[in-house]
N, C-alpha and C positions, 0 to 999 in steps of 0.2 A: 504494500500500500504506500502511495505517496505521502511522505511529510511534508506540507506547506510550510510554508516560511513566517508568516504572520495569522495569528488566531485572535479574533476583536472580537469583542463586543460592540455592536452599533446600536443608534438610535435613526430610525427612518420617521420623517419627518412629513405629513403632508402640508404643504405648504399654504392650501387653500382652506380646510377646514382643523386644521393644526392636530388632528388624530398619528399617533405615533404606535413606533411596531419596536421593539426591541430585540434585539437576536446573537445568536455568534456568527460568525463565517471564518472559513480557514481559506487563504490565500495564500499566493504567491506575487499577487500585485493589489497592494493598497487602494487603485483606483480602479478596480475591475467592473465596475456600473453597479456592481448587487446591490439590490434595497433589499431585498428578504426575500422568504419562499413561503410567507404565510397565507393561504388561499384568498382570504378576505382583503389580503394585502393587496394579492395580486389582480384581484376583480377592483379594488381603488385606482391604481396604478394604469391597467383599463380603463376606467369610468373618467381619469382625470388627467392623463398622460402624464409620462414620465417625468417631465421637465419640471410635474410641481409638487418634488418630492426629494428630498435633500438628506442622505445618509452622513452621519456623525460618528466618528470612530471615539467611543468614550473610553476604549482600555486596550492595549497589544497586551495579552496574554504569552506564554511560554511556551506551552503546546495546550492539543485540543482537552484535554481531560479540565484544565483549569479552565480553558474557557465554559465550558457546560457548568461547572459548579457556579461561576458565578454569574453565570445565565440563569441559574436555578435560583440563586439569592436574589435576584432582580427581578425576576417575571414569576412570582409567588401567584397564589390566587386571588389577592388581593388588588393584585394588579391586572390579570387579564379579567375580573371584573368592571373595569371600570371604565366608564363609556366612551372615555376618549383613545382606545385602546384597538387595536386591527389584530394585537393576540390572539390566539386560541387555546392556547395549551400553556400550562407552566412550563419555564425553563430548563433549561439539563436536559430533556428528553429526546431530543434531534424525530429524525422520522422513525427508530424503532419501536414505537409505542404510537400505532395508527389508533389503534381502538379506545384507546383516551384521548385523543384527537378526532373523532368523531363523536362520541358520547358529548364533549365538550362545545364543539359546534352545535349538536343538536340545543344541548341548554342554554348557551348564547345567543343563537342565530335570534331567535323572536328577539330578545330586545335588541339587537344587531337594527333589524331590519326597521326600526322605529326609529334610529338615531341616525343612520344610514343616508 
C-alpha cells in the first residue's frame, strides 16, 4: 500500500450558505482540489459549484492512524448533529463502516432536507 506524504485534517467550507464538512485526507500534494467524499457534500458541491467552497488544512498529521483519531475527536456526535454540518458519520471511521453510514443518513436526512 502507498504511504502518502501529508495526512490533514481539513475544514471544507461552503462559501454561500457557510455549512462546513470536516475530514482527513492522505496526500501526496497539498493542493490536490479535494473538498471531501461526504455524499451530502458532494450533492452541495453539485447544487452550488465548486468555486464556492474553500478547503482549510487545520492540522498535517504524521501518518494516517493519527489522522482518524483526531478526526474522531472533532466530528463526535455532537457535531454531525448540528445543522450547519454536511457530516454524516462520526470521525475515525473512513468508509469501512458503510452501515453506520447509512443508519446515520437515514436519521439525519429528514432534518437535512428542511435546512437544505
Amino acid at each position: 500500500m502507498h504511504e502518502y506524504k501529508y495526512h490533514i485534517i481539513y475544514k471544507t467550507t461552503n462559501l454561500i450558505n457557510g455549512k462546513i464538512y470536516v475530514g482527513m485526507h492522505s496526500t501526496d500534494n497539498l493542493n490536490d482540489g479535494y473538498l471531501g467524499s461526504g455524499w451530502i457534500l458532494k450533492q452541495a458541491i453539485k447544487k452550488y459549484g465548486k468555486e464556492n467552497f474553500k478547503r482549510e488544512v487545520l492540522l498535517v498529521l504524521s501518518n494516517r492512524k493519527e489522522a482518524r483519531e483526531v478526526e474522531a475527536l472533532l466530528v463526535d456526535t455532537e457535531f454531525i448533529a448540528r445543522p450547519n454540518t454536511y457530516n454524516l458519520q462520526e470521525g475515525g471511521m473512513g468508509v469501512e463502516n458503510q452501515w453506520v453510514r447509512i443508519i446515520q443518513l437515514m436519521v439525519k436526512l429528514p432534518i437535512m432536507l428542511k435546512v437544505y
